[in-house]
N, C-alpha and C positions, 0 to 999 in steps of 0.2 A: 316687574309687574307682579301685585299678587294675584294668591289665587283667584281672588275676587276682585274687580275693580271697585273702589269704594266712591260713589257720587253723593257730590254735593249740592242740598237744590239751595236755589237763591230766590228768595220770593215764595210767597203761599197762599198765593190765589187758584182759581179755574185750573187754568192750562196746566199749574203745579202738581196740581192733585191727579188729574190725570196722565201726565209724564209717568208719577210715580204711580198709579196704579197701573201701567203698561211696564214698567220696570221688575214688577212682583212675578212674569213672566218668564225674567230671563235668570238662567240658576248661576251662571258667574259675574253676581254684582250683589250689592249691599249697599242700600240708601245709609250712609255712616251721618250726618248730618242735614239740619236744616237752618237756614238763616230769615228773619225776616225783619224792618226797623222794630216792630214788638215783639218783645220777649213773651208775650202773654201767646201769642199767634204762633207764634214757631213751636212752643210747647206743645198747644193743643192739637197741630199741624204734625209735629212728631209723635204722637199719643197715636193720633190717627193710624198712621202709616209702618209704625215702629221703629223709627228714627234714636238711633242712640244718643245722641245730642242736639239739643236745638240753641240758637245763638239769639241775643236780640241783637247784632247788628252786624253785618256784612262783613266786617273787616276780620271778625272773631274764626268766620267759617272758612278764608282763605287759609288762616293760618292751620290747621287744622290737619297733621301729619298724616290723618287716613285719608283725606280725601282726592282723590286721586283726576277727577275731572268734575267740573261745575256744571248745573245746569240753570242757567240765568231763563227766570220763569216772570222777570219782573216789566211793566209798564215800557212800551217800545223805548220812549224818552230817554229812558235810563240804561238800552242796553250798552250805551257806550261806557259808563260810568263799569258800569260792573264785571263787563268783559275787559276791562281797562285794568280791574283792581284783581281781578283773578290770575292777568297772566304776568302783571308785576309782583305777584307771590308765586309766580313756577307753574300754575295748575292751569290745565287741558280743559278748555272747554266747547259746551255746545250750547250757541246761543240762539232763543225762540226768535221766530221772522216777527215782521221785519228785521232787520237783520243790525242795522242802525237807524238814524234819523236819514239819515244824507249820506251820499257816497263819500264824503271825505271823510267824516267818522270812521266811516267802512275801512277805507284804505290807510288809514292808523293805526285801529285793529291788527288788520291783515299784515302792514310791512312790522309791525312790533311781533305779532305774532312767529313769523318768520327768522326775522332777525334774534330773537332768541330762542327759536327751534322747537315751540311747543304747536299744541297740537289748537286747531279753531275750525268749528264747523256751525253751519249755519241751521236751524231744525227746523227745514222743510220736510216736515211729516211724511206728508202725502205722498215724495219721492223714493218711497221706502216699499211702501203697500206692495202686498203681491201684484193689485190688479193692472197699478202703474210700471212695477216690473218687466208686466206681461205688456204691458203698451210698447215700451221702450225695444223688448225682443223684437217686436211686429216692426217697429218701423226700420229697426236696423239692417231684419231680413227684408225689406222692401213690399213687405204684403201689399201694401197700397200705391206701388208705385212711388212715384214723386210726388212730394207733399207741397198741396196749390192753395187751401185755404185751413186756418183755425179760428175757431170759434168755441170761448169760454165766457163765461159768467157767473158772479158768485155774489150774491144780495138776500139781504132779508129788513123784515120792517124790526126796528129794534122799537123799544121803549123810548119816549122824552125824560131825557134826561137830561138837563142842561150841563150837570156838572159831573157827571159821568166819564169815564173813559171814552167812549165812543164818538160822542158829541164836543168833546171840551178840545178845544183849540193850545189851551197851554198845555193838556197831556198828549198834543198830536194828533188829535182826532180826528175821523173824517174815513170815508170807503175807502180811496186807496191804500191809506196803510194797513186798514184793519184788514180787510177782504181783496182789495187788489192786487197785493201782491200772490195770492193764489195764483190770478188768471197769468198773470205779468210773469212769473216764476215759469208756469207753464207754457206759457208762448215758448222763453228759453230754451227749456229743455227740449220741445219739439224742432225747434229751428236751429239751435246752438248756436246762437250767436246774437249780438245788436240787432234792430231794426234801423233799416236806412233813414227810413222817414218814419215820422211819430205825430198825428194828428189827432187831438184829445177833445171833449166838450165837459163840461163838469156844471150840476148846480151845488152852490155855494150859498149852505141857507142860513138861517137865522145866526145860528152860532159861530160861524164866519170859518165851518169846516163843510170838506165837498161831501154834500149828502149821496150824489149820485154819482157816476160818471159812464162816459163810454171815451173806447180810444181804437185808432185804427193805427197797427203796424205796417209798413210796407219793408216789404225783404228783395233780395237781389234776384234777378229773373221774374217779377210779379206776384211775387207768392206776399199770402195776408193774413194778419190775424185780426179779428174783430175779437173785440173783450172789452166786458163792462164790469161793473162792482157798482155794490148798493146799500144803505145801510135804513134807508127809511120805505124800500120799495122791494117786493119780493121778487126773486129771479129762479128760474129755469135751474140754475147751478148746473149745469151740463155742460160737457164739454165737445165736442167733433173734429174732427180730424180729416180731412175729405184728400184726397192722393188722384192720381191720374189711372190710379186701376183699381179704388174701393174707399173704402172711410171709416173709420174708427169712432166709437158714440161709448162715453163715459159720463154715466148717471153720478150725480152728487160726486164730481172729479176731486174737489178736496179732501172728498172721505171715502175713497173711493174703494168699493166692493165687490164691481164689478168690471166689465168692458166688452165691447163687441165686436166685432171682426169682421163688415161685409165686405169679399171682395166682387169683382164687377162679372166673375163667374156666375153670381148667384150664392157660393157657399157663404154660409155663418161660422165665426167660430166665437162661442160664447165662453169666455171666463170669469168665473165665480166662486170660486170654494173662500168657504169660510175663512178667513182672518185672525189670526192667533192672538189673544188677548183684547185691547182696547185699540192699538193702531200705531200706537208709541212706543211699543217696544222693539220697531223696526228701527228707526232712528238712532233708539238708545242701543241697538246691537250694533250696526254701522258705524256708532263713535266707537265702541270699543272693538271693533274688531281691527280699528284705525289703530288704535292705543297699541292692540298686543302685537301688531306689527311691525310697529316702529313709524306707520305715517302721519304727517302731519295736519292731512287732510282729506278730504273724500274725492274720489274720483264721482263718484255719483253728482257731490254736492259742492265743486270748487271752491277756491275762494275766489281767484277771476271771474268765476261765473256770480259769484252773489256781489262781488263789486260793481259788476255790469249792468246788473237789475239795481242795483239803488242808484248806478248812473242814469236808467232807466226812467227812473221811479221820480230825482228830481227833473229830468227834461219834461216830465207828464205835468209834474208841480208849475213847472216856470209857464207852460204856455197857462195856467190858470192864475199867475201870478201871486202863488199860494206858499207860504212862510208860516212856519211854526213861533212863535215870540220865543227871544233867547236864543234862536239859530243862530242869529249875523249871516255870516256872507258862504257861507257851505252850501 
């Protein structure tokens, strides 16, 4: 490995730009290229950021000797394509959530990724943050007791946009992909494991993607998670944590800042310090500390663990009886 890991972004939208402005953070790496289908965009996208090369088409950036891991920035639909083409040229990547379309995508990824021994992780942002760090210490030590209910939510009113990302059914549109898998991710990692039972409601509106939804997990011994996602209705975005000796309350949990610690004492314990850079350079140190280790993958952010959540993810689709056009039968 060099001294520097050299990243490759794929795609040069939103999310892109901010990957790599949380990347300018970390002092052993190097944005070496960018790729996008225009050549006009990947220039200006490199001009931007200081990108030594920029590619008009995908195929050009895997091949690309410095680049040492990908970071696939592109429209959900296609993370299977690109994560597909990245690791049949050699190269380590980390791909933006959702993570696939469907779990069987997922688990083609993962058993190819495997089977020839590179590295695949999934960029759940959020699981990086200091202030989620500090959640995860708390429940490990058992601050709250045994954990008996969660409750997240993650919605905002977006724009009408019929043929937008968000709203358009051929680009996969709809709250759970975009937003739900926050809350859904986060059930996960609080419970670590499947939900037993999986009871959903969704409205499914003009565009024939779910504008709204709520879903209720049920886990072994009684324990629950309620979590909704929204995309035309604004939400709380909070998250709780509630235990048999206190409860945990994370403000805006996907972007998360802070976190709170009551236990059933009475004490608080608030954490808060500032966050280094934009949010994403937590992530982006997490793959590479993967890399100069030699692992394949994140203990943080499995890959059993992100196949279980898009196992997740379609049980929530089927009971709304909700298909993306061009799926078939995944």
């Amino acid at each position: 490995m060099r001294e520097k890991i050299g990243w490759g972004i794929m795609a040069t939208g939103t999310i892109a730009n901010k990957f790599c402005e949380g990347l300018k953070n970390l002092r052993d790496t190097e944005i070496v290229a960018v790729a996008s289908r225009s050549l006009d965009r990947a220039l200006d996208f490199g001009r931007k950021h200081g990108i030594k090369r920029a590619y008009g088409c995908y195929e050009e950036l895997v091949m690309d000797s410095e680049v040492d891991i990908v970071y696939i920035a592109t429209p959900h639909p296609f993370h299977y394509e690109g994560a597909m083409l990245c690791l049949e040229a050699g190269k380590a990547v980390l791909c933006e959530k959702p993570f696939t379309l469907n779990a069987r995508e997922a688990e083609k990824l993962i058993g190819y990724a495997r089977k020839k021994g590179l590295f695949l992780m999934e960029a759940m942002w959020t699981r990086y943050l200091p202030a989620i760090v500090k959640v995860r210490e708390w429940l490990e030590r058992g601050m709250i007791g045994e954990i008996r209910f969660l409750k997240a939510d993650f919605g905002y009113r977006c724009s009408w946009d019929p043929e937008g990302r968000l709203l358009n059914p051929d680009l996969a549109g709809g709250a759970l992909m975009d937003v739900g898998i926050y809350p859904v991710s986060f059930a996960s990692m609080v419970y670590k494991g499947l939900p037993q039972t999986i009871k959903s409601l969704a409205h499914i509106g003009e565009t024939h993607v779910d504008e709204q939804f709520a879903v209720l997990f049920g886990y072994e011994g009684g324990k629950i998670a309620s979590l909704a996602g929204a995309l035309r209705t604004k939400l709380v975005n909070d998250a709780l944590i509630m235990g048999t000796d206190g409860m945990i309350h994370i403000p805006d949990f996907f972007y998360a800042k802070t976190a709170t610690l009551y236990m059933a004492s009475g004490a608080e314990d608030v954490f808060g310090p500032e966050f280094e850079g934009n949010g994403y350079n937590y992530e982006a140190a997490e793959a590479m500390r993967c890399l100069r280790e030699g692992r394949l993958e994140s203990s943080v952010m499995p890959l059993d663990e992100t196949l279980a959540i898009m196992r997740t993810m379609d049980a929530i689709r089927s009971q709304w009886g909700l298909k993306y056009p061009g799926e078939g039968e995944g």
